[in-house]
N, CA, C and O of each residue as an XYZ file, in Angstrom:
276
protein
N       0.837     -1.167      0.000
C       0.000      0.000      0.000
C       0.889      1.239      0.000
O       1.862      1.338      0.748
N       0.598      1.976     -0.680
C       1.545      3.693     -0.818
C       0.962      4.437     -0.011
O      -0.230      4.315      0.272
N       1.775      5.353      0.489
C       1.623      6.410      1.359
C       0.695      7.565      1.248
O       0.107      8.217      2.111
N       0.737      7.680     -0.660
C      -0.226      8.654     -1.249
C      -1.781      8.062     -0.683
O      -2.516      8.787     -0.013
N      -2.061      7.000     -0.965
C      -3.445      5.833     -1.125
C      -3.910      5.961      0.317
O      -5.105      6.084      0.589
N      -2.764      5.924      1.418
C      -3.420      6.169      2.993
C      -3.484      7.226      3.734
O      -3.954      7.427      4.854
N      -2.834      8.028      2.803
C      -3.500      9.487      3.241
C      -4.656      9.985      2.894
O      -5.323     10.750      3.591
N      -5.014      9.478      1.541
C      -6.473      9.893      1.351
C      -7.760      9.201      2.100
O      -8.926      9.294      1.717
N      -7.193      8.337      3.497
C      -7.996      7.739      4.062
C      -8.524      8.943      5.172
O      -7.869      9.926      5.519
N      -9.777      8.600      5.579
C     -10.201      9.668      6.378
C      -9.902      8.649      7.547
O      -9.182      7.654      7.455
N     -10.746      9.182      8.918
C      -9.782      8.649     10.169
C     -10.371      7.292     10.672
O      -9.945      6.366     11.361
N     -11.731      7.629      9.918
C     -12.804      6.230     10.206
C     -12.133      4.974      9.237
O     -11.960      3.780      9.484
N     -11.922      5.570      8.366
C     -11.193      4.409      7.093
C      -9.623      4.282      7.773
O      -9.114      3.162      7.707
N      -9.085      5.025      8.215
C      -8.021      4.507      8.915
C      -7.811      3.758     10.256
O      -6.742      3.242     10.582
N      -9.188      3.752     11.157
C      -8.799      3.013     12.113
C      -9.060      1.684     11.588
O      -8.294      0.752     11.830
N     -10.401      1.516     10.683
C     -10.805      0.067     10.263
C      -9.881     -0.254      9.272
O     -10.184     -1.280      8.663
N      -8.535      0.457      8.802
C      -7.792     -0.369      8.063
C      -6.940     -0.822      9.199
O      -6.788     -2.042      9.266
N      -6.373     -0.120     10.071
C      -5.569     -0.862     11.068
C      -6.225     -2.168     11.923
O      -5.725     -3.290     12.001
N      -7.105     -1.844     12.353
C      -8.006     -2.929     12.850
C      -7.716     -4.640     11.475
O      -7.584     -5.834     11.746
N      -7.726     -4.039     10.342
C      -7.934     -5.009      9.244
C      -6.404     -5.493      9.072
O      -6.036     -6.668      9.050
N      -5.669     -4.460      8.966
C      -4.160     -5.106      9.144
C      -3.505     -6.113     10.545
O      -2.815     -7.131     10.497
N      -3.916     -5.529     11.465
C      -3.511     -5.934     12.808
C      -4.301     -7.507     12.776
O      -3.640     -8.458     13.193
N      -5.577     -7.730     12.324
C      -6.150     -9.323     12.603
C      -5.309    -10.001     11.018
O      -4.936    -11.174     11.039
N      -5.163     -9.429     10.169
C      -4.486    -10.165      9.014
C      -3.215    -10.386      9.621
O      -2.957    -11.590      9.599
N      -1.960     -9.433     10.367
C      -0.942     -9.968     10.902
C      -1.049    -10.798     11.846
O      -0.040    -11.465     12.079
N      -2.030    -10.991     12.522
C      -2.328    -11.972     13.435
C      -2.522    -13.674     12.865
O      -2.264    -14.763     13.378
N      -3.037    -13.297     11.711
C      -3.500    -14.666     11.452
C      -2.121    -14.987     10.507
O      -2.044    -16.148     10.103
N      -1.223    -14.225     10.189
C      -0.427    -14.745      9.039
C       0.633    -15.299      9.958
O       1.297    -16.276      9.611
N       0.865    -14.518     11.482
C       1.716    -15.268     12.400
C       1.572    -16.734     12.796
O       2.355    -17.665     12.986
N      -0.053    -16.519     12.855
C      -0.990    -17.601     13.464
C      -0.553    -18.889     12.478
O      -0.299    -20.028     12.869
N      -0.535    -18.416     11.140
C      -0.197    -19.766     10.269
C       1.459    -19.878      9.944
O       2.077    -20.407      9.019
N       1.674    -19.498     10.552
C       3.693    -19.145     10.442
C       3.950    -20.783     11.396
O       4.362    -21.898     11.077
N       3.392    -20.079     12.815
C       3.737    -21.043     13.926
C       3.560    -22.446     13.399
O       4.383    -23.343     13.582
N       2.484    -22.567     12.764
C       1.678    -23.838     12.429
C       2.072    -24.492     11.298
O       1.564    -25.544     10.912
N       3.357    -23.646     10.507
C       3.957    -24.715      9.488
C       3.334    -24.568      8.263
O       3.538    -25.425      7.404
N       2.373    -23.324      7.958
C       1.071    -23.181      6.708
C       1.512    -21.967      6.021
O       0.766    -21.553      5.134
N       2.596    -21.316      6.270
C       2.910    -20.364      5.742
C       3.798    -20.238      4.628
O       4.920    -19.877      4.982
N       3.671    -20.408      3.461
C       4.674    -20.714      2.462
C       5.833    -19.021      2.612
O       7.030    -18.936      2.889
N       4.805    -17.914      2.288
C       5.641    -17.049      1.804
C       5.694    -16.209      3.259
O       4.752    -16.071      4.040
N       6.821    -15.779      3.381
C       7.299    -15.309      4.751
C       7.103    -13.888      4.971
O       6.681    -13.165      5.873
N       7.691    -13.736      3.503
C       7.469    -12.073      3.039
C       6.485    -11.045      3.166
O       6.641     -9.824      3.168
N       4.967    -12.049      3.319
C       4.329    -11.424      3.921
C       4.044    -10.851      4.941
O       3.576     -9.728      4.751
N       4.139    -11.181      6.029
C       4.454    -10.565      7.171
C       5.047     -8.885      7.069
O       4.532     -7.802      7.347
N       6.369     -9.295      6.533
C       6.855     -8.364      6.727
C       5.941     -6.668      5.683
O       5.940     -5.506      6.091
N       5.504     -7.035      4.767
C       4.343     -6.361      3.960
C       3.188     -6.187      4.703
O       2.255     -5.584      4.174
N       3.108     -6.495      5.535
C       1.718     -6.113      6.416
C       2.208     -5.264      7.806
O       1.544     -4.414      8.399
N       3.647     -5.777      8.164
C       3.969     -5.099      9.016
C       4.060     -3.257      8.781
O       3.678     -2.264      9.401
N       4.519     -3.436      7.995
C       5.487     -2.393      6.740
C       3.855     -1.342      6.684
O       4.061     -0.199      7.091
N       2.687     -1.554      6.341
C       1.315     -1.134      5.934
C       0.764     -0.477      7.320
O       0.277      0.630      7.550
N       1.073     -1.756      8.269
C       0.525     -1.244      9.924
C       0.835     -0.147      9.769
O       0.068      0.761      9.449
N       2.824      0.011     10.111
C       3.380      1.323     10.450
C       2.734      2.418      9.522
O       2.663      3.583      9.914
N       2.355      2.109      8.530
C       2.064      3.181      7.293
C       1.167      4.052      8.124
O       1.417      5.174      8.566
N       0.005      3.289      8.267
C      -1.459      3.717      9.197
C      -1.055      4.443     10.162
O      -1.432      5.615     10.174
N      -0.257      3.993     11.139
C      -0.095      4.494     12.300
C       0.796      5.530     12.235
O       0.973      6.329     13.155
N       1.295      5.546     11.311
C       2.124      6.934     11.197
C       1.297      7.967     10.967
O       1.454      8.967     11.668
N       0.137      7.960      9.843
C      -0.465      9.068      9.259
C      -1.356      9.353     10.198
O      -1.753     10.518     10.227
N      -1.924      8.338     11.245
C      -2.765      8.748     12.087
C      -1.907      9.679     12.862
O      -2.076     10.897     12.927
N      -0.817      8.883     13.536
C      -0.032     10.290     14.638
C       0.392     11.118     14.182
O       1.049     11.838     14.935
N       0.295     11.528     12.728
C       0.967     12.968     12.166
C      -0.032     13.643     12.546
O       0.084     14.707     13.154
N      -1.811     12.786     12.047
C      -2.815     13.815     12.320
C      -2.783     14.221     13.858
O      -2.454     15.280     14.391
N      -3.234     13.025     14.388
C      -3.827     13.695     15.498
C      -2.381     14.925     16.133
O      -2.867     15.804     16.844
N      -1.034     15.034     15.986
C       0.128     15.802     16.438
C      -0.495     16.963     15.831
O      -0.336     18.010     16.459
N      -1.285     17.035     14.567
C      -1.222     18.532     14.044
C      -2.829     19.262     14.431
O      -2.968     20.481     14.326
N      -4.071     18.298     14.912
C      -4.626     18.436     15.765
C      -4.899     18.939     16.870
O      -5.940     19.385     17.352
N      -3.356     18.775     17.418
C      -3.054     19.210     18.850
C      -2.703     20.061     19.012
O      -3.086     20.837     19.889
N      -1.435     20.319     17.856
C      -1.003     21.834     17.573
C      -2.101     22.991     16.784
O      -1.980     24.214     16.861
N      -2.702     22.578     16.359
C      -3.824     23.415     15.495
C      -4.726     23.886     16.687
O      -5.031     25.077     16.745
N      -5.191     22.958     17.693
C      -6.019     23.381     18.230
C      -5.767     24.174     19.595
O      -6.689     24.431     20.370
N      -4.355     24.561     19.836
C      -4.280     25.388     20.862
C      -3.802     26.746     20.423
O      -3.670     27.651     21.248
């Protein structure tokens, strides 16, 4: 996912993408442990997407904070 693509997320579309990333990394660990995981790489592509989210959220809400005092 690009950086351009998750910024145009508003904040509702950004928590339910993190929410959507965070149970997909869950389950791709979930099948890691269990020997079902062919490609590994994924992980790290979902990890990589989390941070994406969570970055653009804490830029907002930082300029939020500063905006609003």
């Amino acid at each position: 996912m690009k950086v351009a693509r998750v910024r145009e997320l508003s904040p509702e579309e950004l928590a339910l993408k993190e929410r959507e990333l965070r149970r997909e990394l869950f389950n791709l660990k979930f099948r890691k442990a269990t020997g079902q995981l062919g490609n590994t790489a994924q992980i790290r592509s979902i990890r990589r997407d989390l941070a994406r989210v969570l970055t653009i959220r804490q830029e907002r809400e930082a300029q939020a904070s500063v905006g609003g005092k």
